[in-house]
C-alpha positions in Angstrom: 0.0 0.0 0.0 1.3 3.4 -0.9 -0.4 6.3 0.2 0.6 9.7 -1.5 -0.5 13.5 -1.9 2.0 14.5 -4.3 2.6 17.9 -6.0 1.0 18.1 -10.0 4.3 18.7 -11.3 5.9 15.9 -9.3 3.3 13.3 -9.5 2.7 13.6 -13.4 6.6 12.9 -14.1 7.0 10.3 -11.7 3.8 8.9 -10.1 3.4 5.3 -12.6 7.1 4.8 -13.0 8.1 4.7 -9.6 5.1 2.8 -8.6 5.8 0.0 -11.3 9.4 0.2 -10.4 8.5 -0.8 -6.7 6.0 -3.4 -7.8 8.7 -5.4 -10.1 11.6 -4.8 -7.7 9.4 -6.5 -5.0 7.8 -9.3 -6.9 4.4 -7.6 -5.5 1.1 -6.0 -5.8 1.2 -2.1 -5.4 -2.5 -0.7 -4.5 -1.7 3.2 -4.2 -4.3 5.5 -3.1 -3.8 8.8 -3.9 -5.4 12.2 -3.1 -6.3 14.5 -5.5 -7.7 18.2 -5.6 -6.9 21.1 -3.8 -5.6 21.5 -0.7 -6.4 24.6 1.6 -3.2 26.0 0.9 -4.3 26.0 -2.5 -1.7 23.5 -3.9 -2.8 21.2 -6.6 -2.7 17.3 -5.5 -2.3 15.2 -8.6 -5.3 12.2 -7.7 -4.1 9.1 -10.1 -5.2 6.1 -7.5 -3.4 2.8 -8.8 -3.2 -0.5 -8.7 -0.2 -2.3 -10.2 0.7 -6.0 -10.5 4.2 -7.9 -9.3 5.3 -7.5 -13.4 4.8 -3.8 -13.3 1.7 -3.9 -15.3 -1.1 -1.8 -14.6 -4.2 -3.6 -13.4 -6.5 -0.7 -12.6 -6.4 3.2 -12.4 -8.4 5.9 -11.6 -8.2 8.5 -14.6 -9.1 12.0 -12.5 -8.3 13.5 -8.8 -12.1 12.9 -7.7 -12.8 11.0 -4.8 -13.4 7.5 -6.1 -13.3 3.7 -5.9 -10.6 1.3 -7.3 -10.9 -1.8 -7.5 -9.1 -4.9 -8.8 -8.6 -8.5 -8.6 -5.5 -9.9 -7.2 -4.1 -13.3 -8.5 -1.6 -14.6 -5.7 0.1 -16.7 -7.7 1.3 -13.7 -10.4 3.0 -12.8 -7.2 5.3 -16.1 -6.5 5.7 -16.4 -10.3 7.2 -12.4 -10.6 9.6 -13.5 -7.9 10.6 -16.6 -9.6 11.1 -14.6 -12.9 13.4 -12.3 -11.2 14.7 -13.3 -8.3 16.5 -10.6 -6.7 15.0 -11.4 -3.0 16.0 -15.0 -2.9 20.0 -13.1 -3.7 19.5 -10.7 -0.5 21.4 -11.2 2.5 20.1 -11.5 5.8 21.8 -8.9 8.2 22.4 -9.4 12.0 23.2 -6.1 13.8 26.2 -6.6 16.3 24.5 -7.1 19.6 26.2 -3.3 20.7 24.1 -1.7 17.6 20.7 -3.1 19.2 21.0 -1.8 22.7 
């Protein structure tokens, strides 16, 4: 889950890259809800809600900054099968913190 408010600017560049990027790095499902409008301060919020699948493909989205409803079905198994496809987890180490770090 990835909850945003981003600036226009920002969130039009970068909003569906990023998020796919973090769903394929991850092997998972990325649901982002995003706010959209105006604030009271009178910024622009970009809106965009998004749901994303462990391949980085885009399974749902909302097209406007309205309040809305997104939704999507998972499949499970797309998830173990991204991760077998790339498997960049199974490669990451498992840290232990020197017992001095933790106290």
């Amino acid at each position: 889950m990835v909850p945003a408010a981003f600036s226009v600017p920002t969130r039009q560049a970068h909003w569906h890259v990023l998020l796919r990027t973090r769903a394929i790095e991850t092997g998972s499902y990325v649901i982002a809800a995003a706010q959209g409008g105006q604030h009271a301060n009178g910024s622009a919020i970009y809106g965009y809600s998004i749901i994303i699948d462990p391949w980085g493909h885009i399974v749902a989205k909302l097209d406007h900054e309205e309040p809305g409803v997104l939704v999507a079905e998972i499949a499970v198994d797309q998830v173990a099968n991204a991760r077998e496809r790339i498997p960049a987890l199974a490669n990451a180490c498992n840290f232990a913190a020197p017992e001095s770090l933790l106290s």
